[in-house]
N, C-alpha and C positions, 0 to 999 in steps of 0.2 A: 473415437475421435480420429479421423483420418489426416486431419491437418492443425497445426496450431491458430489457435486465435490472433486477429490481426487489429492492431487499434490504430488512433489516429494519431499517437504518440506524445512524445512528451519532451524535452528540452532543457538543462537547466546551466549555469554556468556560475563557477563560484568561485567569483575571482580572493575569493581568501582560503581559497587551495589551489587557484591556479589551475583547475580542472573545468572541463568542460563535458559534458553529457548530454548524449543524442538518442531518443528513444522511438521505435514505431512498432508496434505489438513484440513479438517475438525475439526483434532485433537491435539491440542497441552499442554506443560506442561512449567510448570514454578514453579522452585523451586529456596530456596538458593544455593551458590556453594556447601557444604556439603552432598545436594541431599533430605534434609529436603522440606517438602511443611509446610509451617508452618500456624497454626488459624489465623483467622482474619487479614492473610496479604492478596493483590494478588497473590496468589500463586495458585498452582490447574494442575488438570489433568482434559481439557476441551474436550467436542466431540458436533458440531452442536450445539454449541451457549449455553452452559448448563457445569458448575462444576459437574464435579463425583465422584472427587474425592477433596476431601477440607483439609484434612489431611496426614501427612507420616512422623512419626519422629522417626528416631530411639537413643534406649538409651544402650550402653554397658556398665557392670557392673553396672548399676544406675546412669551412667553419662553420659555425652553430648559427645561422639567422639568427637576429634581433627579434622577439615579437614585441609587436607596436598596439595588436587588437585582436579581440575574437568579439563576434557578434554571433548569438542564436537567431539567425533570419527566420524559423519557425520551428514547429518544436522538433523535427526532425530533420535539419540542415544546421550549420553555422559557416560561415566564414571566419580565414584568419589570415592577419596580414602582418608578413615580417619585411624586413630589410636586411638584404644583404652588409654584413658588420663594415665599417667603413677601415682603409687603410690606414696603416700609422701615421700622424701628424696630417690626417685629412678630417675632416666634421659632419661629412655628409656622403652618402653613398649614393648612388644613380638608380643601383638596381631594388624593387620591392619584388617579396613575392606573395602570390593571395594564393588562396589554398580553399576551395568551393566544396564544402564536405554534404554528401548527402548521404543519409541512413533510411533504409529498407530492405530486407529477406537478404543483406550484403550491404555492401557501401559502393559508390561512385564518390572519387576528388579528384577534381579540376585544379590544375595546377597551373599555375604562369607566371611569370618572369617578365616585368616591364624594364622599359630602361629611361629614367627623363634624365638622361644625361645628355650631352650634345654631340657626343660622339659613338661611336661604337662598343660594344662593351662583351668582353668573354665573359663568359658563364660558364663554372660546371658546376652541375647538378647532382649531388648525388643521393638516393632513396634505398634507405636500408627498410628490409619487410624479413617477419618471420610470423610461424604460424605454430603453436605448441598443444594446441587442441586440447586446451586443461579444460575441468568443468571448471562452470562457475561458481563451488562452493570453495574450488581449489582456490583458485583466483581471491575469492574474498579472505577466506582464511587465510592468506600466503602460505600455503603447503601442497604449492607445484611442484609433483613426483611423476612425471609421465612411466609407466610401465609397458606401454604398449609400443610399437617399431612406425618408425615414419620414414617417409623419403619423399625426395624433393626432386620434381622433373626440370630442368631448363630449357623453356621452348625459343622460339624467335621472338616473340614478345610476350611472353610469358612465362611464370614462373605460378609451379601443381605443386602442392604439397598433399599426400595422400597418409591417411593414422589407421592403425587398427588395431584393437586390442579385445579379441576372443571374436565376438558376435558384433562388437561394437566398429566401425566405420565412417571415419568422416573425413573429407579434401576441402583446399581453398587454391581456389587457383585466383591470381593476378594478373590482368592483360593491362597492356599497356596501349595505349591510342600512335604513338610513337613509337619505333624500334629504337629499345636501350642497347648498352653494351651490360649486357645479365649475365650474373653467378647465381650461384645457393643464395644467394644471400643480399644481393646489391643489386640495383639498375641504377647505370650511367649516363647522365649528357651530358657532351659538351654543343656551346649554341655561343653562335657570334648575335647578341640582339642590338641592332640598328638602334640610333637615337630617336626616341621616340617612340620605338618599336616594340615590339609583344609575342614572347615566344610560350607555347603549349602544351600542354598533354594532359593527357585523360587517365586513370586509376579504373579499375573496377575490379572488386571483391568478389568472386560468385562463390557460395560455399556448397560444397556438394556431400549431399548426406544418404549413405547407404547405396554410393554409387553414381547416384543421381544429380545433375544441377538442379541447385534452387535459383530461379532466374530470378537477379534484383531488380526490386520494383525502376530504379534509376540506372540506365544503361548509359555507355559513352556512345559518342556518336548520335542520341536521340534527344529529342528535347526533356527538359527535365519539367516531370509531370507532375503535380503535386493536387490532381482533383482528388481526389478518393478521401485521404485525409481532409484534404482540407476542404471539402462539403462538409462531411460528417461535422467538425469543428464547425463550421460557420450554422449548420442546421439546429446541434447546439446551445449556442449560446443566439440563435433566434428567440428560441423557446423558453432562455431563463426567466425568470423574475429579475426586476430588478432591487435592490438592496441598497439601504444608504441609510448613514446615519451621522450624527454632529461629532464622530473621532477619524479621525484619517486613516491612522493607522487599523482600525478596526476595515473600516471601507478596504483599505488596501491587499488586508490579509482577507477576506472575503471575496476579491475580484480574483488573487491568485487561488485559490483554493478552489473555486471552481474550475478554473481553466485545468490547474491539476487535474481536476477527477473529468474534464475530458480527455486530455490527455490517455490519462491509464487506464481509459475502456476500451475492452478486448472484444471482438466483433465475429463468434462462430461462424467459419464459413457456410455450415451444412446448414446455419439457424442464422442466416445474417441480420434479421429482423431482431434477436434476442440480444443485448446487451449486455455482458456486465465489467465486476473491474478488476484490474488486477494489481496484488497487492503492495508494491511499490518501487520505484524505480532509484539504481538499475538493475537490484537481485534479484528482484521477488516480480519480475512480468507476467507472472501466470497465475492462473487462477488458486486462490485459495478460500476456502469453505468459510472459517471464522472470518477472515479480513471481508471477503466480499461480504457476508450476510450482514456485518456491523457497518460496515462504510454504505451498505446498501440502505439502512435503517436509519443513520444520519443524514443522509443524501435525501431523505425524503420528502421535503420543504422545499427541493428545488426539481426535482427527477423522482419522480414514483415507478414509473417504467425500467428507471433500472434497478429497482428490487423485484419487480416482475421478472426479467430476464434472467438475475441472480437464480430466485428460486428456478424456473423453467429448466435453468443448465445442471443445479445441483440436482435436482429431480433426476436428468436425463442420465447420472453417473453415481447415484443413488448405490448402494451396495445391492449384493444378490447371492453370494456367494459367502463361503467362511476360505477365508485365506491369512494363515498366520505370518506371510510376509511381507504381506499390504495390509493388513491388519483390515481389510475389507469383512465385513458382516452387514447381516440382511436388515436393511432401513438406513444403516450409516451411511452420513456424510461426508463426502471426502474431507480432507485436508487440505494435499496438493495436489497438481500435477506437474510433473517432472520431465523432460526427456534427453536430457545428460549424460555421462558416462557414470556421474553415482550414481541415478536412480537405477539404469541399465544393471549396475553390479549389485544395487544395497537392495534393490527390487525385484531381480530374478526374473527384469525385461520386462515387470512393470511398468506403467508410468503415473498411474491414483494410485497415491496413499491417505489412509485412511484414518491415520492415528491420530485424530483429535475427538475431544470426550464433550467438547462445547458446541462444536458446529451443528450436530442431529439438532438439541433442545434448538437452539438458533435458528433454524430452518423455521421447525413449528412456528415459533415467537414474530417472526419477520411474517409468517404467510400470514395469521391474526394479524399484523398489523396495516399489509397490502389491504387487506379483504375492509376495513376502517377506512382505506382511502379511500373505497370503492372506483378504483378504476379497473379496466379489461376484466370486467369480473369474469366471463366464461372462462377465460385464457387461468383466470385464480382458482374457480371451483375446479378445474381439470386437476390442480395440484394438491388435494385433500386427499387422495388416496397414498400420495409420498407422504404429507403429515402424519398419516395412520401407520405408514412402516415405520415413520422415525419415531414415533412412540410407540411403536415393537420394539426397534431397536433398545428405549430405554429401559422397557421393563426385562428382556430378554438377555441382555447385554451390557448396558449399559450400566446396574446394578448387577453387580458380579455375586453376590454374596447375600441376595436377598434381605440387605438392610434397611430394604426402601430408599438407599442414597444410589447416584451414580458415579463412580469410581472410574478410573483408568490402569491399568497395567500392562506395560507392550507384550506383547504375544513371539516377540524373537529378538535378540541383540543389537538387529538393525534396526527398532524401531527407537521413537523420541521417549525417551528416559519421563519426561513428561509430557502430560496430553493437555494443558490449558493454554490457556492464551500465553504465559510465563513459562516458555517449555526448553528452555535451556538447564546445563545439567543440575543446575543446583540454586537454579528459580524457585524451590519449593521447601524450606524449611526450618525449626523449631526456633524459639528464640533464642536457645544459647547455641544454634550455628549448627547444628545435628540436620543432616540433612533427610526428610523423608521416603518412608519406605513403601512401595505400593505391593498394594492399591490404594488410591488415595481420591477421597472422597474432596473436590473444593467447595470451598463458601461459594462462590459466585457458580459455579454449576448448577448448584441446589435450586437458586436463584432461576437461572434461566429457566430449569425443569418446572419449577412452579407457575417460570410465566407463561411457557408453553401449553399447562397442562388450563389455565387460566384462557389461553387465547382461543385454546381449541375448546373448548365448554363454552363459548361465544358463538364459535360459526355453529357447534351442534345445536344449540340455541336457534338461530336465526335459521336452520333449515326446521326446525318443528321436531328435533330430536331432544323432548326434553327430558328422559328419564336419561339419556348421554350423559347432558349437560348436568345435569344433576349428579352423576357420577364422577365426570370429571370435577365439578368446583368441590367435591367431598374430597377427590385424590389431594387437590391443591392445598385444601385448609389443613388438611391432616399432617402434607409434608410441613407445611408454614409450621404447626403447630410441634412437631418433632423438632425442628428445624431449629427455632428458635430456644429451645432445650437444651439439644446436643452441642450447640454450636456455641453460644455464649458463654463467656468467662465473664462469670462476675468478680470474680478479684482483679481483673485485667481491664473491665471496661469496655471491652471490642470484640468481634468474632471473633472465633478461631480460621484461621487462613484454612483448614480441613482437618478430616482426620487420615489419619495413618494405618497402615494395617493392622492396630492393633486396636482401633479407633479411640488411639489416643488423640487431644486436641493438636493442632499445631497451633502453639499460641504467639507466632512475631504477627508483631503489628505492619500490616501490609495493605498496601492501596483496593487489595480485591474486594477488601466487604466494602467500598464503597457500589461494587456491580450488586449486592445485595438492597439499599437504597432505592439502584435504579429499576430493579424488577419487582421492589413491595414484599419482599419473603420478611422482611425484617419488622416486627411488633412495633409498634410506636411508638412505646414505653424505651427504646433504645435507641432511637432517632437519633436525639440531640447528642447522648453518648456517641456514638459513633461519630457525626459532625464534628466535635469536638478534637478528637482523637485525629481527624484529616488534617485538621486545619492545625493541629497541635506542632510547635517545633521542631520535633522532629523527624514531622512527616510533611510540612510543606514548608519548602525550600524558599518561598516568595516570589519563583517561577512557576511552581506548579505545587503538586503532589505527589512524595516520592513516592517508587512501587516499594521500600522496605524501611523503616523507620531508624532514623539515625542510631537508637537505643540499640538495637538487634544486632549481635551476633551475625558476622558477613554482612553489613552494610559498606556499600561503597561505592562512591557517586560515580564512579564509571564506570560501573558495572552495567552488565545489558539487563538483568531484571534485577538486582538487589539492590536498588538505590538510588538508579535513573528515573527523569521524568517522562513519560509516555504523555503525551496530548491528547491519544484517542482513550486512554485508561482516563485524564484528567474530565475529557467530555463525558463520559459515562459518569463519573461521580457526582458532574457538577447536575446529570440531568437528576440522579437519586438526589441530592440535596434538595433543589426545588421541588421533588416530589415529594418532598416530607417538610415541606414547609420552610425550608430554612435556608433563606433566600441571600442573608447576606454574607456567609460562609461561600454558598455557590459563587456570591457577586466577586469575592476576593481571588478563588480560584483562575476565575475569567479572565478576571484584572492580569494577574500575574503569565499565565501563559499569552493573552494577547504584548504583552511589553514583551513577553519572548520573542516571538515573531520576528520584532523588527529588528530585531541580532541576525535572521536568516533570510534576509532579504524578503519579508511579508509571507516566507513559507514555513510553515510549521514542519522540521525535519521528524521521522520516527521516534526519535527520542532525542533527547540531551541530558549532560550531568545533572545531579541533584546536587551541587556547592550551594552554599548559602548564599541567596541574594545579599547578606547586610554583609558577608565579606567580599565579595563580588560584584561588580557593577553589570556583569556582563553574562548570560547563559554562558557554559561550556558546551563545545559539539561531541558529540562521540561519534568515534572516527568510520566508522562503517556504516554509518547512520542512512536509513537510506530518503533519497529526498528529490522527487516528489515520492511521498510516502501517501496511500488513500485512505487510507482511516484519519491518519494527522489533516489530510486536507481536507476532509470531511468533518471534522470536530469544529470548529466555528459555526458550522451549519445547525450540530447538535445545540451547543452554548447556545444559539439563538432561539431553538424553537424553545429550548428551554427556559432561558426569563419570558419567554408567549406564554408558557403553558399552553403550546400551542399543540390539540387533540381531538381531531376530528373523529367524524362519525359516520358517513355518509349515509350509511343503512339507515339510519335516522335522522339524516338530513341537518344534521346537527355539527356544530364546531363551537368545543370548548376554551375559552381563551379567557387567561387570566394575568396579562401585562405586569413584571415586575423586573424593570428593565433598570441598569445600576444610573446612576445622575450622571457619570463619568463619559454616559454612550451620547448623553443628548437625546436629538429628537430621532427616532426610528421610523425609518417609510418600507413597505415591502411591496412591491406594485408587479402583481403576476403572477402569484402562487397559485401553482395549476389543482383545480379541487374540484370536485361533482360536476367535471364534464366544462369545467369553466374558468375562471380566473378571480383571485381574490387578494384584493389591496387595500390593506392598512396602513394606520399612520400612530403612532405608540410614541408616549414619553412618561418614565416612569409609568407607572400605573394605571394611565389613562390610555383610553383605545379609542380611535374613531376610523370608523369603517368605509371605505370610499368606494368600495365595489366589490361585490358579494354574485355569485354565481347563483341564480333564480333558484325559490324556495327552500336555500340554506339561513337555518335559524343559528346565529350567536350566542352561545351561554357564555355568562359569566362563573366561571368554576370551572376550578382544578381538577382532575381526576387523581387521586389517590387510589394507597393498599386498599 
């Protein structure tokens, strides 16, 4: 990968932090509403994983402006508009100032200073900038410790900052469209502005990395351009489907949540034709292996193309090698990609890491599911020989210990303690609070591995390989059949969340065997057991599904995996409910995170607390939460296909649909859903379906697919 991925960005503004958020692939900013980036908050002007800018406040007359407004005028611009604070025993001040903030590969802000006063009016201006070049894990975490030597040049209108620490090198230089009176640390004006009149200047960010400028998309002095995004966005949301249905808030969280996942698609330059997303703004801009493959699989009711793209790119970074610092091995799926000062240091000048145990099976599962949509099929069949490495992977690697399970254990001190979706340090265990020892075998991994081993015994199927096929659905039943052995506590009622190195069970009750639901590894006979146990006290909050059950040993609602609601964890559960029949469990889940929603402004944030709805009127946010997040924005999309039962077939010409939509939603229209080369629009209420337009020679079944 020669260059980072570029998207069309993303935008959001949340006036109950008072924070504003500007995103364009690689590059994003985050200020207060005022347009301030202030010291020692999260705040900053980010490019490839690295602050450039750490500072930007401005002081008129030696005071703090008023802010009056921020507007996001698209997802990668805002305006803000202050006034200079008025004198003692005066009510109104003359001077405003607007602040024209644009974000790409760096920033441009247009600055000015009007005057509707009737006379003349001084002005000074004054612009404090600094540049700390922390990562941004520093940044998030608040444990900014630079180590490495900086210096700062002061030019005529401009103001270098250059960082470097070992191998690692990065500069932001400031120029200014006006000559200031600059220090280290300041640029000055003073400006007489006429009544009526309008005084200017120009900003521009350029970060330069490894010596080099990175020229920003938005220069001063040139007109501000904004085709590139904003084709991509308007070509889009050409192509959606449209969606509607008799709840508002449902409509509302559905219009945002797509705009979302345009927003955070990442556009390879070397593959610009390929698609995909990345996993949420504004830490997580880059690609990641689970997030993309799951938001790619939810997304696919509206965008099929970009689960296409997904697989094509993880394909293209696919492992090859054994490396115990990227945890890279032959058939694995990346993780992440990085290109930071941690990854530089925790990588050993890496930038794929490899340490997740869910993304390989993930891969498989998602490419069976493209190959169902039957679109670009040649561009799909080209990707069956990476299926074939990522189950080498599984069997070679992936099962460490030849227990027939797939396990994790990092391979060096730098890697993630754990490898599942819940991979912070103490996401994973017992219920009296004993935290797991790996390797560690999950419920919901078993789960994917069987859907995988299931998807791909379908395509060998459908090529004439059936002594394969017949192989594989043997591996699948046999794990199902182990599976469901090992894994059950019948004195407890629920899975075990894994086992342990000792392959003892881990028995807290945790959100993950609902991922067992949605992939069918789970016997029938324990369906409604498990349902039950979701939906039980105290594991659904009344907004959602907690990921650890109030009962358990380290529960705690604001916690990042023991206790929090996850939306894209609550979409997968609600889709394994419906798939086992038990439709008004799923319907209550739905209920409850869409009334979330409309706490976060129609966007579903990456997580929030798990407090109890009946002493709460209100979600709680957690604070790092990131938002637009693309799984959360993608999970409404899931909930929907899910009361469809919505499961096509293409290869056989075939789409399954079994409408079990709650009374609460009304009437459901879906006019456009892209399928066999054509377009397919229904109209659903409650259980009844009527078909208004069907893409030539596609047959309608009534019926579910089940285990």
């Amino acid at each position: 990968m020669s260059q980072p991925w570029t998207s069309p960005a993303s935008a959001s503004l949340g006036p109950e932090r008072g924070v504003v958020t500007l995103v364009e692939g690689p590059a994003f900013a985050i200020s207060l509403a005022s347009g301030d980036i202030e010291p020692g908050a999260p705040h900053g002007v980010f490019f490839r994983d690295t602050r450039f800018l750490s500072e930007l406040r401005l002081r008129v007359n030696g005071r703090w402006p008023e802010p009056l407004t921020a507007s996001t005028i698209d997802p990668f611009s805002a305006s803000f508009v202050l006034r200079d604070r008025p004198r003692p025993g005066v009510a109104d001040s003359a001077l405003l100032v607007f602040r024209n903030r644009y974000v790409g590969r760096g920033m441009r802000e247009d600055i000015s200073v009007r005057n509707y006063g009737t006379e003349s009016a001084y002005c000074s201006l004054e612009i404090t900038v600094g540049s700390d070049f922390a990562d941004l894990f520093e940044v998030k975490e608040g444990r900014v410790e630079k180590a490495g030597d900086t210096d700062v040049h002061v030019g005529e209108r401009s103001l270098t900052w250059h960082y470097r620490r070992g191998h690692f090198s990065r500069g932001s230089r400031v120029d200014f469209s006006e000559p200031p009176v600059l220090s280290q640390t300041h640029a000055v004006y003073e400006m007489l502005v006429p009544p009526g009149g309008e005084w200017s200047t120009c900003l521009q960010l350029t970060p330069l990395v490894d010596g080099e400028d990175v020229m920003p998309r938005y220069r001063c002095g040139r007109p501000v351009e904004r085709s590139t995004p904003v084709a991509r966005l308007e070509a889009w949301r050409r192509n959606l489907p449209v969606i509607s249905s008799g709840h508002e808030a449902f409509d509302a969280l559905l219009d945002r949540s797509t705009e979302d996942l345009a927003a955070l698609r990442l556009f390879d330059p070397e593959f610009p034709d390929r698609t995909v997303v990345a996993a949420g703004a504004p830490w997580f801009m880059t690609l990641f292996g689970r997030d993309s493959l799951l938001t790619s699989w939810m997304a696919m009711l509206i965008d099929p193309d970009l689960a296409v793209g997904t697989l094509q790119t993880l394909a293209r970074f696919q492992g090859d090698a054994v490396d115990p610092i990227t945890e890279e091995e032959p058939g694995r799926i990346l993780h992440e990609v990085r290109v930071g000062e941690s990854a530089e240091l925790s990588l050993g000048g890496g930038r794929i890491y490899y340490g997740s145990v869910d993304a390989t099976p993930l891969f498989v599962m998602l490419l069976g599911e493209v190959v169902r949509w039957g679109n670009r099929r040649d561009e799909v069949d080209a990707l069956v020989p990476a299926a074939d490495r990522a189950l080498g992977w599984i069997d070679e690697y992936g099962d460490r210990d030849g227990d027939g399970y797939v396990e994790y254990q990092r391979t060096s001190d730098r890697g993630l303690q754990n490898q599942g979706w819940k991979d912070s340090h103490d996401g994973i265990r017992f219920a009296d609070g004993r935290l797991a020892e790996a390797p560690v075998a999950l419920c919901e991994v078993q789960g994917y591995v069987y859907a995988a081993l299931v998807a791909r015994s379908l395509l060998a199927q459908e090529y004439g390989d059936d002594a394969h096929a017949a192989a594989l659905r043997s591996r699948a039943a046999e794990l199902k059949a182990r599976f469901n052995r090992d894994f059950w506590l019948e004195d407890r009622g629920w899975l075990a969340l894994g086992l342990d190195r000792e392959k003892r069970p881990l028995d807290a009750l945790t959100s993950n065997i609902g991922h067992c639901l949605w992939t069918g590894i789970l016997d029938d006979d324990h369906a409604a057991q498990v349902g039950a146990q979701l939906l039980s006290g105290p594991m659904f909050s009344g907004w959602g599904i907690r990921t650890l059950a109030t009962t358990m040993t380290g529960f705690n609602p604001m916690s990042y995996h023991n206790g929090s609601v996850w939306p894209h964890d609550n979409a997968i559960c609600v889709a394994g409910l419906m798939r086992y029949g038990l439709e008004e469990a799923a319907h209550r889940v739905i209920g409850g995170v869409v009334d979330a929603a409309a706490f976060f402004g129609n966007r579903l944030p990456e997580l929030f607390a798990g407090l109890p709805r009946a002493e709460y009127s209100f979600p709680v946010s957690y604070p790092t939460s990131c938002s637009p997040q693309a799984w959360s924005a993608a999970s409404p999309l899931l909930f929907l296909r899910a009361m469809l039962h919505f499961d096509p077939d293409v290869r056989h010409a075939q789409l399954r649909l079994d409408p079990d939509v709650p009374e609460w939603l009304g009437r459901l229209v879906l006019d456009g859903v892209p399928l066999m080369g054509g377009r397919l629009s229904i109209e659903v209420e409650g259980d009844h379906c009527r078909v208004l337009e069907a893409p030539k020679g596609l047959s309608i079944v009534r019926e579910p697919r089940r285990s």
